[in-house]
C-alpha positions as MATLAB code, in Angstrom:
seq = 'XXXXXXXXXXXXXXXXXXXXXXXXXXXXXXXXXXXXXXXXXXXXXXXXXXXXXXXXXXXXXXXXXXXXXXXXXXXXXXXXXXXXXXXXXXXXXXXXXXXXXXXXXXXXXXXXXXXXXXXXXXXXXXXXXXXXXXXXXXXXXXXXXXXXXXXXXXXXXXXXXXXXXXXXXXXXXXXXXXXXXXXXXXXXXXXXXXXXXXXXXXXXXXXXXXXXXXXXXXXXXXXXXXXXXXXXXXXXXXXXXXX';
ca = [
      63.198   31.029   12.801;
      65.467   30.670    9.769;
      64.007   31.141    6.155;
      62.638   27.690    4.441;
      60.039   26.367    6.288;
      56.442   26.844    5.590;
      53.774   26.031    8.465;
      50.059   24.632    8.198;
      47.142   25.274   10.680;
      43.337   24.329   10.604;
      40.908   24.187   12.983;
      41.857   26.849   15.627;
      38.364   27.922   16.313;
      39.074   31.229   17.413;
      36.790   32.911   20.065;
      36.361   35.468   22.226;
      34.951   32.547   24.610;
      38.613   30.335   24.596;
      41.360   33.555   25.581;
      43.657   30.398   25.836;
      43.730   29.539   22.809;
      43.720   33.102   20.957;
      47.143   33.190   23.381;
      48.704   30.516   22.135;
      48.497   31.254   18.717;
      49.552   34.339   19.140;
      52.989   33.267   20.657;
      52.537   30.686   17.617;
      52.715   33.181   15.531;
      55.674   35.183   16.790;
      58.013   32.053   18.603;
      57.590   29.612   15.704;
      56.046   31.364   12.445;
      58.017   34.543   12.401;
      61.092   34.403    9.667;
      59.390   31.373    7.992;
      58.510   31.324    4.521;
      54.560   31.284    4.780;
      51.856   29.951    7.436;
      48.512   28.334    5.378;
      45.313   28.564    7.512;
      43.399   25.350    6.335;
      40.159   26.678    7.458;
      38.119   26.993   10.578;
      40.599   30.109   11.661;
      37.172   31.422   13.543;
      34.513   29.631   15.565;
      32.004   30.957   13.852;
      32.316   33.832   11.417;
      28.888   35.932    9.841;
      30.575   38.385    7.841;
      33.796   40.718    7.537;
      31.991   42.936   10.348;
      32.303   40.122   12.808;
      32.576   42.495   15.872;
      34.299   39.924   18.066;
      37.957   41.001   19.835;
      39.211   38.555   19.119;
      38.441   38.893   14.924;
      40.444   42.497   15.459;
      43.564   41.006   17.232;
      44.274   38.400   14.472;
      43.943   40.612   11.731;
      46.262   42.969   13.460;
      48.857   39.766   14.337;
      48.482   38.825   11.006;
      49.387   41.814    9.230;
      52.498   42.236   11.321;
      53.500   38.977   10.282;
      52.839   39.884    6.939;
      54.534   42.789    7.196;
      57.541   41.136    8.414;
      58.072   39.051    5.549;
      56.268   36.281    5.552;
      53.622   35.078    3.749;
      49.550   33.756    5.265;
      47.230   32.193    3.077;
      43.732   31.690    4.003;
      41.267   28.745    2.889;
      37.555   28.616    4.008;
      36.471   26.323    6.769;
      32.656   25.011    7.506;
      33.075   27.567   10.072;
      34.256   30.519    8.687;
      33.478   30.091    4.579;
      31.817   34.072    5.016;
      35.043   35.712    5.403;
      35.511   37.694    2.151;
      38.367   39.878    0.501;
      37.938   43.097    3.248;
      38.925   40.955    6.389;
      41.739   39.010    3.834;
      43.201   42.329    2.901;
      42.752   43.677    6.081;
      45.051   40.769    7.362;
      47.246   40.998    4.677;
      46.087   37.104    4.162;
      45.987   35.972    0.420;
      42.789   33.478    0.229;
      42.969   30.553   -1.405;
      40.353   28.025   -2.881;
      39.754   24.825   -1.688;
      41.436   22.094   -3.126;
      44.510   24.149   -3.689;
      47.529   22.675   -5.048;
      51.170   23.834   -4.447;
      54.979   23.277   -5.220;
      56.351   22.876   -1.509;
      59.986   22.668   -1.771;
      59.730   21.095   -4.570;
      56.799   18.552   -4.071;
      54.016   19.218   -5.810;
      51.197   19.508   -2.288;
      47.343   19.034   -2.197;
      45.450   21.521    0.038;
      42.311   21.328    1.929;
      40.417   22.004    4.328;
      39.229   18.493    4.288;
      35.591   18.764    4.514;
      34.892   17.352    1.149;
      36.707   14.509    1.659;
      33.622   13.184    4.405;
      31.451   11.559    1.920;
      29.906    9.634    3.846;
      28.205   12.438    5.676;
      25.158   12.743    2.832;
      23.681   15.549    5.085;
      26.335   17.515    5.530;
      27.391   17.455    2.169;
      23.970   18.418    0.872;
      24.153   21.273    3.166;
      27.567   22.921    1.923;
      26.302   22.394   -1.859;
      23.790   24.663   -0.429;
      25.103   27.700    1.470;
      28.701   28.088   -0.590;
      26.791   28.751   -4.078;
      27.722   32.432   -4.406;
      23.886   33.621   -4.778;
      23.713   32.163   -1.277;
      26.850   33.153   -0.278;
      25.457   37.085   -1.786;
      22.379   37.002    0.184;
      23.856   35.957    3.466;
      26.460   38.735    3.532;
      23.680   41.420    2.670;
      21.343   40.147    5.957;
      21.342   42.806    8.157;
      24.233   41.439   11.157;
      22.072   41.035   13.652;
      19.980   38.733   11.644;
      23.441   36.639   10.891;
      24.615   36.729   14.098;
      20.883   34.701   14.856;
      21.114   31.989   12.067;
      25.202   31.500   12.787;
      24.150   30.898   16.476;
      21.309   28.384   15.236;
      23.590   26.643   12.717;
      26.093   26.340   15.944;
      23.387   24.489   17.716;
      22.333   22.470   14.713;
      25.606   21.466   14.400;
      26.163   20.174   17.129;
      22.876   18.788   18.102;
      23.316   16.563   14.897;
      27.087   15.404   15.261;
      25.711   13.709   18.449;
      24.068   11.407   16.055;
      25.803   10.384   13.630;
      28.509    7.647   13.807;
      32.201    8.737   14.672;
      33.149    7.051   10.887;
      30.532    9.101    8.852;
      32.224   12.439   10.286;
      36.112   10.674    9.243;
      37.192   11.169    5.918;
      36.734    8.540    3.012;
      39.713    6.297    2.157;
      38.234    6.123   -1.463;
      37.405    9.502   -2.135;
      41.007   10.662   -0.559;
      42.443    8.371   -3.049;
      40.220    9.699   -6.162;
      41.799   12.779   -4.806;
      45.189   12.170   -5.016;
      44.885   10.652   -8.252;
      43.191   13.541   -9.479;
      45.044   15.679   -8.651;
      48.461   14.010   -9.351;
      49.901   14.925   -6.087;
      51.582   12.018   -3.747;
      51.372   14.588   -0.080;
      47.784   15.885    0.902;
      47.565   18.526    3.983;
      44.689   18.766    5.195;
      42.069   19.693    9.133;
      37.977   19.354   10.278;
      38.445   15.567   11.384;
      40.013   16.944   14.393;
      42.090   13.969   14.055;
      45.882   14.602   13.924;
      47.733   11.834   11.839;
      50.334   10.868    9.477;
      48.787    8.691    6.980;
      50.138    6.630    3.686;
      47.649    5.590    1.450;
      48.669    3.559   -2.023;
      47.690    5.278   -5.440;
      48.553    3.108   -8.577;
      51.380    1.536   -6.853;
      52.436    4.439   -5.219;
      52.548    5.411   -1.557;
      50.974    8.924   -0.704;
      51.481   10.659    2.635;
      48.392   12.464    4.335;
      48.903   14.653    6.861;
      45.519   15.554    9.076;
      46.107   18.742   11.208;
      45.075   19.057   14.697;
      42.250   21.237   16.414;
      43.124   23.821   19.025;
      40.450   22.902   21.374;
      42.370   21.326   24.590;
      45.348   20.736   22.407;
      46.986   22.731   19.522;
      49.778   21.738   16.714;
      50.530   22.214   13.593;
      52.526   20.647   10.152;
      55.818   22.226    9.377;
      57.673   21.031    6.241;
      60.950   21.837    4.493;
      62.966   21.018    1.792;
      63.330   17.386    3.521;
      59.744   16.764    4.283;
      57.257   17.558    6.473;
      56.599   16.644   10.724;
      53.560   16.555   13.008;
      53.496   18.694   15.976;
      50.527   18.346   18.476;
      50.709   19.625   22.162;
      48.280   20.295   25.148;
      47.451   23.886   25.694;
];
């Protein structure tokens, strides 16, 4: 892959449970990523993550895929999903990943770039916002880290099932992003192209900011499908396929 193009990812969900798609981003990794500038992981790289001693396979094969890639030239940058907002600076530097925070903004090619991982953006969703106010202050963040693992290996399986237990009631809307708050956003942050995963719902979208039109690009999970954004000097393009 020639120089000058940089890739995006979210929402990979990484498992020991789904070898299919560990596989696939692996040959990600090496048939499209490999000679590219840089590959940003918008979050979610893991299922579920409890702490830079995640003892998983499949944590150990992507830091080692990684760091070759790294290695090689090109550079990963890492932002915290809801799944995976415990992984700290060992696993990062162990990967040769450089994390970032979250919103981060960018000069792409020369377009200034908005970076998320997109959960913010869901304002609707009063309960889940409540929720990561709580857990990613960083005396929280201290004391979950120092739990003994198999103690955070309990209360990640228990947030699992919570999570899911109360996306099955709540409207499909509440869990989308907010067209207001993504244009407070943009505004904000002066930026007319947003990147950005967790809706799980892939999408080029334009959405008018004091007369201007701003492009929104929503990144694709890797569940029965995978995909990513690539852009370059000329823009960016939407890639989804099954697995």
């Amino acid at each position: 892959m020639e120089a000058g193009r940089t890739f995006f990812v979210a929402d990979l969900h990484l498992t020991d449970e789904r070898p299919v798609a560990t596989g696939r981003f692996f040959r990600f990794l090496q048939e499209e990523v490999a000679g590219s500038d840089a590959l940003y992981i918008l979050g979610d790289l893991f299922e579920a993550w409890i702490g830079d001693d995640h003892d998983e396979q499949v944590a150990h094969d992507t830091a080692r895929r990684i760091r070759s890639l790294v290695d090689a030239g090109t550079r990963v940058f890492f932002m915290h999903g809801n799944r995976d907002f415990m992984l700290a600076a060992r696993y990062a530097a162990r990967s040769g990943m450089t994390l970032l925070a979250d919103p981060a903004r960018i000069d792409l090619y020369g377009t200034p770039t908005l970076l998320m991982h997109g959960d913010t953006l869901c304002t609707d969703d009063l309960a889940y916002q409540a929720f990561r106010r709580r857990v990613r202050r960083p005396l929280m963040l201290s004391l979950l880290r120092r739990l003994p693992f198999a103690w955070r290996r309990r209360l990640a399986r228990q947030a699992r099932a919570g999570s899911e237990a109360a996306k099955a009631g709540k409207a499909a809307d509440i869990m989308d992003v907010n067209a207001d708050a993504v244009v407070r956003t943009l505004r904000e942050h002066q930026v007319r192209r947003l990147i950005h995963g967790h809706t799980h719902r892939p999408a080029q979208q334009v959405h008018t900011v004091d007369g201007h039109d701003c492009e929104r690009w929503v990144l694709p999970d890797w569940y029965a499908r995978w995909g990513y954004v690539v852009c370059d000097a000329a823009g960016c393009a939407l890639r989804v396929e099954d697995l």
